[in-house]
C-alpha positions as a printed Julia matrix, in Angstrom:
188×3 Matrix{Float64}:
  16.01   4.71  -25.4
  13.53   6.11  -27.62
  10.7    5.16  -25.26
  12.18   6.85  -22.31
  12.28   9.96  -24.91
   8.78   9.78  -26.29
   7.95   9.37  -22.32
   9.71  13.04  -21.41
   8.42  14.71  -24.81
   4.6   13.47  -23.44
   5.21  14.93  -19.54
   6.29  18.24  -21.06
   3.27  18.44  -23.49
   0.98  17.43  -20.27
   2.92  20.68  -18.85
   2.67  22.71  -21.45
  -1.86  21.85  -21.54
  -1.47  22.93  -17.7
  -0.32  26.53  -18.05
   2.8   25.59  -17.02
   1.71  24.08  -13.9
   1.55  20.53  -13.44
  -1.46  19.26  -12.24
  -2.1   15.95  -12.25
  -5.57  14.96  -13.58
  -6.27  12.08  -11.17
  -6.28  13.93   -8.5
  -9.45  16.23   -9.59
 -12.25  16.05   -7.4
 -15.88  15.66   -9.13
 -19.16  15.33   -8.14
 -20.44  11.65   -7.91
 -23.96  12.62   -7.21
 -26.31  14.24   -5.12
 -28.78  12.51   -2.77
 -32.25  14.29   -1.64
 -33.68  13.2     1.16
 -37.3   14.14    2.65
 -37.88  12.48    6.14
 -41.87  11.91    7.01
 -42.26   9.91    9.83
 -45.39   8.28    9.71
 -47.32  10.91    7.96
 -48.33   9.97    4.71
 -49.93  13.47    3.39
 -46.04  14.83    4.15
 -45.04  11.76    2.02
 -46.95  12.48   -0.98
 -45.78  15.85   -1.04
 -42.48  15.0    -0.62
 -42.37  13.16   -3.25
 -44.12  15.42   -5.47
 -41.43  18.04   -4.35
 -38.97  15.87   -5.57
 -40.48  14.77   -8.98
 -40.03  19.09   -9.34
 -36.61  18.84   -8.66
 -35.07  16.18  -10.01
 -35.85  14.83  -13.59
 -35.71  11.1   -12.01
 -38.69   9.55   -9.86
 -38.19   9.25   -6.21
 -38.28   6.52   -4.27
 -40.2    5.58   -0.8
 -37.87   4.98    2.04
 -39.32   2.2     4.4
 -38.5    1.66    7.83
 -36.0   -1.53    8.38
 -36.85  -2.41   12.32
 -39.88  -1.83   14.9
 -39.79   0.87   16.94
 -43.02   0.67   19.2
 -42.87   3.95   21.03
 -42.48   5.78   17.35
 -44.9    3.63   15.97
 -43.02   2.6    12.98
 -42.92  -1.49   12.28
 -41.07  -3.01    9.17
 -42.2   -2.12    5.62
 -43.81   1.44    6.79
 -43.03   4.18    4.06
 -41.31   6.62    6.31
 -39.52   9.18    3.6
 -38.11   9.49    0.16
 -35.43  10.39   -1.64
 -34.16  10.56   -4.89
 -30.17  10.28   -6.48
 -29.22  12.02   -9.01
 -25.4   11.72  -11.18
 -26.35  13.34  -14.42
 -25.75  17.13  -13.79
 -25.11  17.02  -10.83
 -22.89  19.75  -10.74
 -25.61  22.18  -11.87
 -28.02  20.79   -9.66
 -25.39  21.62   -6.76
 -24.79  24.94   -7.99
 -28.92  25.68   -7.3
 -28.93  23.79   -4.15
 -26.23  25.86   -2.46
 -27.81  29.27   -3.71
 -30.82  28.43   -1.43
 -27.78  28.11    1.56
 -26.41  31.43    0.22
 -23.48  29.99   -0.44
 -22.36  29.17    3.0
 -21.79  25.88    4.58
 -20.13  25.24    8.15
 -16.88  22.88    8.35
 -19.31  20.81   10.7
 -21.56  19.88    6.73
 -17.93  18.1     6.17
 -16.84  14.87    7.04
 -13.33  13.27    7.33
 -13.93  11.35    3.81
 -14.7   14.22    1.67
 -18.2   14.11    1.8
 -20.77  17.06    2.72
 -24.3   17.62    3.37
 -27.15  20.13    4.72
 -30.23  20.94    4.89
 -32.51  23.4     2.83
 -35.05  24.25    5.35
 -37.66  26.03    2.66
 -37.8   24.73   -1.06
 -38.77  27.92   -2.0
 -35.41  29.44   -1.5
 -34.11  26.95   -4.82
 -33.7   29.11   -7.93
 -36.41  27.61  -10.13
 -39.06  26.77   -7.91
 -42.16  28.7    -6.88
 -44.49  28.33   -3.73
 -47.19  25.6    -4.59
 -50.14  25.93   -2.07
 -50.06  22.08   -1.96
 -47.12  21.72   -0.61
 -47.07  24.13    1.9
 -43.71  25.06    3.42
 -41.29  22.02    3.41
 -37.48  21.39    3.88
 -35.08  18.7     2.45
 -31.59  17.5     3.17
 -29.05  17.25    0.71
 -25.65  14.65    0.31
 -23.14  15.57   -1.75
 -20.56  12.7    -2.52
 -17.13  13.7    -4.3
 -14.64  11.09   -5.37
 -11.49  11.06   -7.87
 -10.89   9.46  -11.03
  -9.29   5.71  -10.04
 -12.26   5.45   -7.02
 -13.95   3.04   -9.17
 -11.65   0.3    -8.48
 -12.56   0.17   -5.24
 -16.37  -0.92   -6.75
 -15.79  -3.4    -9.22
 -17.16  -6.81   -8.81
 -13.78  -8.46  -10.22
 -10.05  -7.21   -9.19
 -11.79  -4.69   -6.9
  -8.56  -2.52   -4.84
  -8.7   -0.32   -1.96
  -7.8    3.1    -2.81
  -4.51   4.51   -1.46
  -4.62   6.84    1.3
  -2.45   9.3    -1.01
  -5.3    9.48   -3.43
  -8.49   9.61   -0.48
 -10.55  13.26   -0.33
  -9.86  14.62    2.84
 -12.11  17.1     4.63
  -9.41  19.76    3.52
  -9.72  18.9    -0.28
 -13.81  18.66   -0.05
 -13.5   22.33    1.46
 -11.16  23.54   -1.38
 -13.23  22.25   -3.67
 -16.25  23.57   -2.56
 -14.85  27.28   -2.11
 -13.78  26.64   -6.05
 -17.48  26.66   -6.44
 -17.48  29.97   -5.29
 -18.86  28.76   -1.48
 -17.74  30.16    2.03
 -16.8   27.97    4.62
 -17.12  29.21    7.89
């Protein structure tokens, strides 16, 4: 008896924390991390300066991307450095906040997809807050991926009593949106 009183005195403390609204905390959506991507083809003078544009960026080094299969009338074969990219889960958040300045705040409903995820492009890294024109670099573009999960999603990726995640507690396209306009973006 005292248990199931203790348990009622705890949900109307959680209450009380919430403004009087009772949100539950699992379901609040979070940044995972953000993915930058620069896509060179063969070209290896747009590799080196992608990569260079993303050592500015990101505090992490980047990474080469290399093609997987030979395509003969692209000229790529296996093992050819085609792009780079770099992840970053350590403020990510502010990181995002920068990113989406350069869009000017605006993203389309097509950036969305159904699991909750979002990307787009920046097609001049001069529009970043914090980044000036370097004459090396020229004028270059990058894509961003954004991926959002809840706490509970990582029991979907541990190695031992790994479980799916319930289809209650899966980001929809409608709660990546929300959560995106919470950020102060408009959806169009």
């Amino acid at each position: 008896m005292t248990n199931q009183i203790n348990k009622e005195q705890n949900i109307e403390e959680v209450k009380k924390q919430g403004n009087g609204s009772s949100q539950n905390l699992m379901k609040k959506i979070r940044v995972t991390k953000i993915t930058l991507n620069i896509g060179a083809g063969k070209n290896e003078d747009l590799l080196k300066k992608g990569l260079k544009l993303l050592q500015k960026l990101s505090p992490l080094k980047p990474v080469k991307t290399v093609a997987k299969k030979r395509i003969p009338t692209w000229g790529l074969r296996p093992g050819l450095a085609i792009g780079c990219k770099v992840t970053i889960r350590k403020d990510a958040e502010k990181l995002l906040k920068r990113l989406l300045v350069a869009k000017e705040n605006i993203l389309s409903k097509k950036n969305f997809d159904a699991q909750g995820n979002f990307s787009f492009g920046i097609p001049e890294y001069i529009d970043i807050e914090g980044l000036e024109y370097d004459p090396d670099l020229k004028i270059m573009g990058l894509e961003v991926a954004v991926t959002l999960e809840r706490p509970g999603f990582r029991n979907k990726h541990k190695k031992i009593k790994s479980t799916k995640v319930g289809d209650s507690h899966k980001i929809t396209k409608e709660d990546a949106i929300l959560f995106v306009q919470e950020l102060g973006v408009e959806v169009q």
